[in-house]
C-alpha positions in Angstrom: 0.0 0.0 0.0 1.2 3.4 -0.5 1.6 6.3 1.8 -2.2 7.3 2.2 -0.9 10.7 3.3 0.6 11.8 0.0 -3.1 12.9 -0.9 -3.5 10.9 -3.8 -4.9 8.2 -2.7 -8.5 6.3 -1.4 -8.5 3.7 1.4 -11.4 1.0 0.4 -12.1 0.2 3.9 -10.6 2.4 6.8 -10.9 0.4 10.6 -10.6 3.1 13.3 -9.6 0.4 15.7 -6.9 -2.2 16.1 -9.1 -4.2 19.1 -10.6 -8.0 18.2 -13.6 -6.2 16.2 -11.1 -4.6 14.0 -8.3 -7.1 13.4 -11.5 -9.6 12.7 -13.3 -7.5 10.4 -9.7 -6.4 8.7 -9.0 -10.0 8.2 -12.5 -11.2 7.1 -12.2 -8.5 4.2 -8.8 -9.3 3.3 -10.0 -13.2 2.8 -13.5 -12.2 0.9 -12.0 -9.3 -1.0 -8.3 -9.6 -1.4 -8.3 -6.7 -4.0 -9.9 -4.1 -1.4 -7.8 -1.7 0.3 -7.7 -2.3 4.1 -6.3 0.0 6.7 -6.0 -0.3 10.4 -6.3 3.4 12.0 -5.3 2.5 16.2 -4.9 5.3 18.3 -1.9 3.1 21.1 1.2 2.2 19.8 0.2 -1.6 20.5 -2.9 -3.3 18.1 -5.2 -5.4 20.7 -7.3 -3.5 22.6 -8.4 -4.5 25.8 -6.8 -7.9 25.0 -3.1 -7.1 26.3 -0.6 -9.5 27.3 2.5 -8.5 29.3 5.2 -10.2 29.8 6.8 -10.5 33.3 10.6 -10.3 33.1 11.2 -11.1 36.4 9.8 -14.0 35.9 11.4 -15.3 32.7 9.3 -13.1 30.8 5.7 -15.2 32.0 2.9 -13.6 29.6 0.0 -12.3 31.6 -3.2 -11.2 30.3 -4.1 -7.7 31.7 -7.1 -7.3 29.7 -9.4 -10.2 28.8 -7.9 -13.8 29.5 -10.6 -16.3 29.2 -11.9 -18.2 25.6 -15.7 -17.8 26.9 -17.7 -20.7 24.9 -14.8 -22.0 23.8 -16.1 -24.5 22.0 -18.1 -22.1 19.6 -15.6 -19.6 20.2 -13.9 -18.6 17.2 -10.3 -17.4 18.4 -10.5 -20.6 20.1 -9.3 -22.5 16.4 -8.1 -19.4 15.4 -5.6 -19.5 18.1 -5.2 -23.1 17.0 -4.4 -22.4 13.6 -1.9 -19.7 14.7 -0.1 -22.5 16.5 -0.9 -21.3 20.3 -1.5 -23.4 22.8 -5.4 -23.9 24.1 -5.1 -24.7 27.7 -8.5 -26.5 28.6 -7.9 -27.0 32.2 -11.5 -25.8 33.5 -12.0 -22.8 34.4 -12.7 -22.8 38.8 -16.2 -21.3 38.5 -17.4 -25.1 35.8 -17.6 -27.9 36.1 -14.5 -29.9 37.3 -13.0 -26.3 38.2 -11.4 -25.7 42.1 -12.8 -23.3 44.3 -11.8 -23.0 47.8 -14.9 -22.8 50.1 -18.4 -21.1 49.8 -20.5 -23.5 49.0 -23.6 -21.8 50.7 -22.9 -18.7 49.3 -22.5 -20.5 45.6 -26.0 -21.6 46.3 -27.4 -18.0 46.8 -25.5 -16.8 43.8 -27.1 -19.5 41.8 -30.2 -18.4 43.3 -30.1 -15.0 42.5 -29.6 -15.6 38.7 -32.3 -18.0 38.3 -34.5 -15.5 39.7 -33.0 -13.1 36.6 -33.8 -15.8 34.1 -37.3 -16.7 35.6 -37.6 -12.8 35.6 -37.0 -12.9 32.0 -37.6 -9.7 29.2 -41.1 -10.1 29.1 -41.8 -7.0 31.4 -40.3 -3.7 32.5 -36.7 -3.4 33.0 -35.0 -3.0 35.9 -31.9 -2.9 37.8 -30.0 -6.1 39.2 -30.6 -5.2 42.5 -34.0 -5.5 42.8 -33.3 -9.4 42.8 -31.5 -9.4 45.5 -33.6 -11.4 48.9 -33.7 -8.8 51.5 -31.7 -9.9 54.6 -30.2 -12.9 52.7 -26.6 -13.1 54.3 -24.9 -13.6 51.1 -26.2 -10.4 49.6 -22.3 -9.4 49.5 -21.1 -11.9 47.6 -24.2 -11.8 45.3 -22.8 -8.3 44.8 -19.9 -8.6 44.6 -19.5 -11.3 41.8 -22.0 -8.7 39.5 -19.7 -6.3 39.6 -17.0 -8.8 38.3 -19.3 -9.5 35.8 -20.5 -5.9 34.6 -18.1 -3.7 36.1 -20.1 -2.3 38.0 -22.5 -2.2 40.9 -26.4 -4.0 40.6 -28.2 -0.9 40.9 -26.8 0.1 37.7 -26.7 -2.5 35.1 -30.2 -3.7 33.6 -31.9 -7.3 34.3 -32.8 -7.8 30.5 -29.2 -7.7 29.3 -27.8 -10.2 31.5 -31.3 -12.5 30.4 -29.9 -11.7 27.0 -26.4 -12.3 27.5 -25.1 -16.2 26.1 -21.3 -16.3 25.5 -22.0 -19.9 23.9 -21.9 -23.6 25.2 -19.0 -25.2 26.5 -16.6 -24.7 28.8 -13.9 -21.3 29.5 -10.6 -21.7 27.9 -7.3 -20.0 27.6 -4.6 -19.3 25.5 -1.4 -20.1 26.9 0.9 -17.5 25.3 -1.6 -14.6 26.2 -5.1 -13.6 24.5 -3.5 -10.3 23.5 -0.6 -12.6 21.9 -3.1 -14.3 20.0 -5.1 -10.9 18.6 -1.9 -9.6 18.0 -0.5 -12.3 15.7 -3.9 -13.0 13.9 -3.2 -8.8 13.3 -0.1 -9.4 11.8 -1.2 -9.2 7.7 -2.7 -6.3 8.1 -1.9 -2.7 7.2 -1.9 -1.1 9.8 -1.1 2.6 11.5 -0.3 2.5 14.9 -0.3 5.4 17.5 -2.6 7.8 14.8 -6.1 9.1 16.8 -8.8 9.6 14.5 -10.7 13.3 16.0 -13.6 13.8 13.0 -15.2 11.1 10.7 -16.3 14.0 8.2 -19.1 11.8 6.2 -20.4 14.7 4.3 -18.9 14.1 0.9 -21.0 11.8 -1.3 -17.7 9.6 -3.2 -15.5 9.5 0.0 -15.4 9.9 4.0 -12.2 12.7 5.2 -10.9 10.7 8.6 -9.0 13.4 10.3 -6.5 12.5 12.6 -3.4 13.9 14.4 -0.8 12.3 11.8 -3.2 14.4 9.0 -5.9 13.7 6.8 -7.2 10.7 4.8 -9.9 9.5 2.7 -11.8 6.7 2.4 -14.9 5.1 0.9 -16.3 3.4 3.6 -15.1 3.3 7.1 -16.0 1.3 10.3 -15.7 2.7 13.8 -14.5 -0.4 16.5 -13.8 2.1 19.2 -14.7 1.6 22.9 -18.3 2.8 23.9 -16.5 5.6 25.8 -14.9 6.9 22.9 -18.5 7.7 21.0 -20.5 8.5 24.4 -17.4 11.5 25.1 -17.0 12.9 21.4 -13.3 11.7 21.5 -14.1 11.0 17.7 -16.8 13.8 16.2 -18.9 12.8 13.0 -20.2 15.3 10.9 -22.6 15.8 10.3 -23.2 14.5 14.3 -24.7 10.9 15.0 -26.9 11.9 18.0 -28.7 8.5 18.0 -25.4 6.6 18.6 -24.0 9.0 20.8 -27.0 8.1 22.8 -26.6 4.3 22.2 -22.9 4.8 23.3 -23.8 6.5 26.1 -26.2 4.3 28.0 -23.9 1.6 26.9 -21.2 2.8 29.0 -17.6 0.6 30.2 -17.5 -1.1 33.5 -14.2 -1.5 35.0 -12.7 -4.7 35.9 -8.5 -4.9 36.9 -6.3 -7.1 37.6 -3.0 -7.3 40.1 -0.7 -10.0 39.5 1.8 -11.0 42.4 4.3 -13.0 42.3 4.2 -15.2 45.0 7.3 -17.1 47.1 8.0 -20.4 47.5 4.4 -21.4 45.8 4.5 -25.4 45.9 2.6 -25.5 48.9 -0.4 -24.0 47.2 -2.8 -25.4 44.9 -2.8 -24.8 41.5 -5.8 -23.4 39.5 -7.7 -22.5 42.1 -9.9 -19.5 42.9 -11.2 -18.2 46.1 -12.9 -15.0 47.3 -11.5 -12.8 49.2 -14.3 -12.5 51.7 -17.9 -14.2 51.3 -19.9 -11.2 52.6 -18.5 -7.8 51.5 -19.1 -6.1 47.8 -15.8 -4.7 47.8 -13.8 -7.8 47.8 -11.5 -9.3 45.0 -11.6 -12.8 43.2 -8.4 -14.7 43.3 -7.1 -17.1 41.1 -4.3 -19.3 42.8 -1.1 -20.0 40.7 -3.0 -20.3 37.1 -1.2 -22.2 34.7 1.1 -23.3 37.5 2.8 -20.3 37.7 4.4 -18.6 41.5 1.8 -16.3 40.7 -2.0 -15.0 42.0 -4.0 -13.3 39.4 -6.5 -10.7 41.6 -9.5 -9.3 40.2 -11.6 -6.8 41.4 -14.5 -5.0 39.6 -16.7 -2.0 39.8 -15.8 0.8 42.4 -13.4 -0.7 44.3 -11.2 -1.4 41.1 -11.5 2.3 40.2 -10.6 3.2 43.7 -7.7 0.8 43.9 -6.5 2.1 40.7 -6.6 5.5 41.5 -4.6 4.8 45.0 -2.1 2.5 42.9 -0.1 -0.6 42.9 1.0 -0.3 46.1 -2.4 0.5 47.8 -4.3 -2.4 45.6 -0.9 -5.0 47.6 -1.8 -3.9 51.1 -5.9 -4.5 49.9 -4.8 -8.2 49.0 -2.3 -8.8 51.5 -5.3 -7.9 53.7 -7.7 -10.5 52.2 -5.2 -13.5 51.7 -3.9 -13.8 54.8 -7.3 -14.1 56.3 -7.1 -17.2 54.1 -3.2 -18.7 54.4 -2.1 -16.7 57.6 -0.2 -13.6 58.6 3.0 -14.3 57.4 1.5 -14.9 53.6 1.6 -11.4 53.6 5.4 -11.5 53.2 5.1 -14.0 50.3 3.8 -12.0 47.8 4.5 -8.7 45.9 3.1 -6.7 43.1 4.1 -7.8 39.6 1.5 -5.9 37.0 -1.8 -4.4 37.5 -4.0 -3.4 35.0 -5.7 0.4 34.9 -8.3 0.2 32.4 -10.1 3.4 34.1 -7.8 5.9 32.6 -6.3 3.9 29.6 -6.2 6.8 27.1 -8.6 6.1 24.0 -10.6 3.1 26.1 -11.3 4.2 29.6 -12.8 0.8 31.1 -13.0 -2.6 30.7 -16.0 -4.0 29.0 -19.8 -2.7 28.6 -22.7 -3.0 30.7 -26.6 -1.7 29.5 -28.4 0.4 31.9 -31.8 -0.6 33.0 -34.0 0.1 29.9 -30.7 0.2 27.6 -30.4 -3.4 26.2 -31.6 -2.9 22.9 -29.5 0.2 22.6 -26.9 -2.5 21.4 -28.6 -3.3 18.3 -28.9 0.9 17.6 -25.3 0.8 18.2 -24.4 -1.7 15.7 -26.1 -0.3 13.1 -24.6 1.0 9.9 -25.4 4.3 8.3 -25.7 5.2 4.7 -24.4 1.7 3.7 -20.6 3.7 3.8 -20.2 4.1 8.1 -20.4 0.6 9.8 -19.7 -0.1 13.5 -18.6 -3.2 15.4 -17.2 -3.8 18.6 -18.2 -6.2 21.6 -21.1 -3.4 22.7 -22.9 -4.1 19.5 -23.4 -7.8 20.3 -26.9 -8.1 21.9 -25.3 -11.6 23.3 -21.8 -11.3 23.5 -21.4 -8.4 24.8 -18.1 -7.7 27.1 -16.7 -10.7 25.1 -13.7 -10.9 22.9 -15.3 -13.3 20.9 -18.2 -10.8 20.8 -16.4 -8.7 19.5 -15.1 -11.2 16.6 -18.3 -11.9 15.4 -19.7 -8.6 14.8 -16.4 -7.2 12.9 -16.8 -10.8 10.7 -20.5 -9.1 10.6 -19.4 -6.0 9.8 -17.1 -7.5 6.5 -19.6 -9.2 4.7 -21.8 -6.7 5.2 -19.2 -4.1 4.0 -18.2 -6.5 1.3 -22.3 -7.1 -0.1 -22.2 -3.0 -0.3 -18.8 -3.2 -2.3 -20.3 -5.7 -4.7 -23.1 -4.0 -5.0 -21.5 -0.8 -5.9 -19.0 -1.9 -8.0 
């Protein structure tokens, strides 16, 4: 391809977004129309998204996945052959929360959990909306928990995310997998044949012109026929990228689709053979502010922490050091006081104020679920959208994510045949 700044030339298909829902979509085009011009346009100097592995020199450079780690569905997952046919290892150990998975303690409070979403599902989308909270039993002593583990899923607190969107939500049958060498290893290598500019933020989508869309970006201006926009909710809902003329319906969309936050903290952990392997406990069985921990994954001298909604953004904002003492606190109630001397900070994520992203994953708000499908939808036949937010089942899923950029290429390609 040639320099697309010299002015002379037309991208076929411009992707503002080097996440899974652009690298699919970039690839899927490249397979059904190898003579169409694709270009990546990704604001970080890293393609990805919120699937990142880092690599951990101190401990012979271990990868860990500070964004999304898990092969939800994997059967029916498609990174899951992908990764395969990339030559990646698929680790299909289950996952602690299915079937065969280890899980220290809390049975009773598994129950009430199991409880409270059957109570969603029997709930249904039949009738009004509302917020996950109003499931909850009052007095029920697991309440906490119950909490808790929604705002692992969502990102954030029940009172704000909406009943009908986790009824909707279906990552796929089968179990949770993971890639060995990182999910953002595998995004990034399945990336690699495409054109693609890294560390170039789009600002205006100017669709006014009726033969080609002006991107303009802080590297200059470029044209292109038809574009489609992969970017994170936040990105639309906060004018970070302006269309003109405006898009008031999916600023809306955007907005009440907004990113929950979800982070992890890895720590390395000494002398680990005394603890079990692949094995998740919570930190404490009645608080909301508590943290998930998975016990040496892989095998590793390492504890992978997760916490979600406020507390992740509050950790993050005290930093590493701050979100230690937090789990020092909560494992030694577990292993003793002098675990506390066994483990240090390795990596932690901070999706909260990752520049160009600015969470983790989306949640709907009561009444907001079908703002997904006004999301997704393409405009003019020459502006096309994908991410995980336009799924109306796989939302906050990388695989989600896949499947609406593949989406978003054959549509794109039926317009280009159409046109031609």
């Amino acid at each position: 391809m040639s320099n697309p700044w010299s002015g002379g030339q037309t991208i076929d298909v411009a992707i503002i977004g080097g996440g899974a829902a652009g690298v699919a979509a970039a690839r899927r085009l490249q397979s059904l129309r190898p003579d169409v011009s694709v270009l990546i346009l990704e604001a970080k100097d890293r393609v990805g998204g919120r699937a990142w592995t880092f690599r951990l020199s101190s401990l012979g450079d271990e990868p860990v996945d500070l964004g999304c780690g898990w092969l939800h569905g994997a059967r029916t997952n498609g990174w899951t052959e992908i990764a395969r046919q990339l030559g990646l290892t698929v680790e299909t150990t289950p996952a602690p929360w299915s079937e065969g998975g280890r899980t220290i303690g809390g049975a009773e409070a598994r129950s009430a959990i199991g409880a409270f979403f059957a109570r969603a599902e029997q709930r249904g989308d039949s009738g009004e909306d509302g917020s996950l909270d109003e499931l909850l039993e009052p007095g029920n002593r697991w309440n906490g928990c119950v909490e808790a583990i929604g705002t692992f899923l969502n990102g954030v607190e029940l009172a704000a995310a909406s009943i009908h969107d986790y009824v909707h939500y279906d990552p796929g049958p089968g179990p949770d997998w993971r890639v060995r060498e990182g999910y953002g290893t595998l995004i990034s290598a399945y990336a690699q044949p495409v054109p693609t500019m890294l560390s170039t933020v789009v600002q205006t989508i100017d669709h006014r012109g009726a033969e080609y869309i002006l991107l303009q970006t802080d590297r200059g201006t470029l044209r292109a026929r038809m574009v489609l926009v992969t970017v994170a909710t936040n990105v639309i809902a906060k004018d970070q990228i302006k269309f003109d003329p405006p898009l008031p319906r999916k600023r809306e969309a955007a907005s009440r689709l907004p990113l929950g936050l979800a982070n992890k903290l890895f720590l390395s952990v000494l002398s680990p053979d005394d603890l079990p392997i692949d094995t998740r406990l919570t930190g404490s069985l009645d608080q909301v502010r508590t943290g998930s921990y998975q016990i040496r994954p892989f095998g590793t001298a390492l504890i992978e922490a997760y916490y979600g909604g406020s507390l992740a953004r509050d950790l993050e904002a005290s930093g590493e050091q701050a979100a230690l003492a937090f789990a020092r606190e909560e494992l030694i109630r577990h292993f003793g006081s002098a675990f506390g001397r066994r483990i240090d900070a390795a990596a932690m994520s901070a999706w909260h104020g990752e520049p160009h992203i600015g969470g983790s994953y989306s949640y709907a708000e009561p009444g907001a679920s079908g703002e997904r499908v006004v999301l997704g939808e393409t405009v003019d036949d020459r502006l096309f959208f994908a991410g995980e937010a336009c799924s109306p089942t796989r939302f906050s899923t990388a695989h989600g994510a896949l499947e609406t950029g593949f989406g978003a290429a054959e549509a794109i390609a039926v317009v280009l045949k159409r046109t031609a």
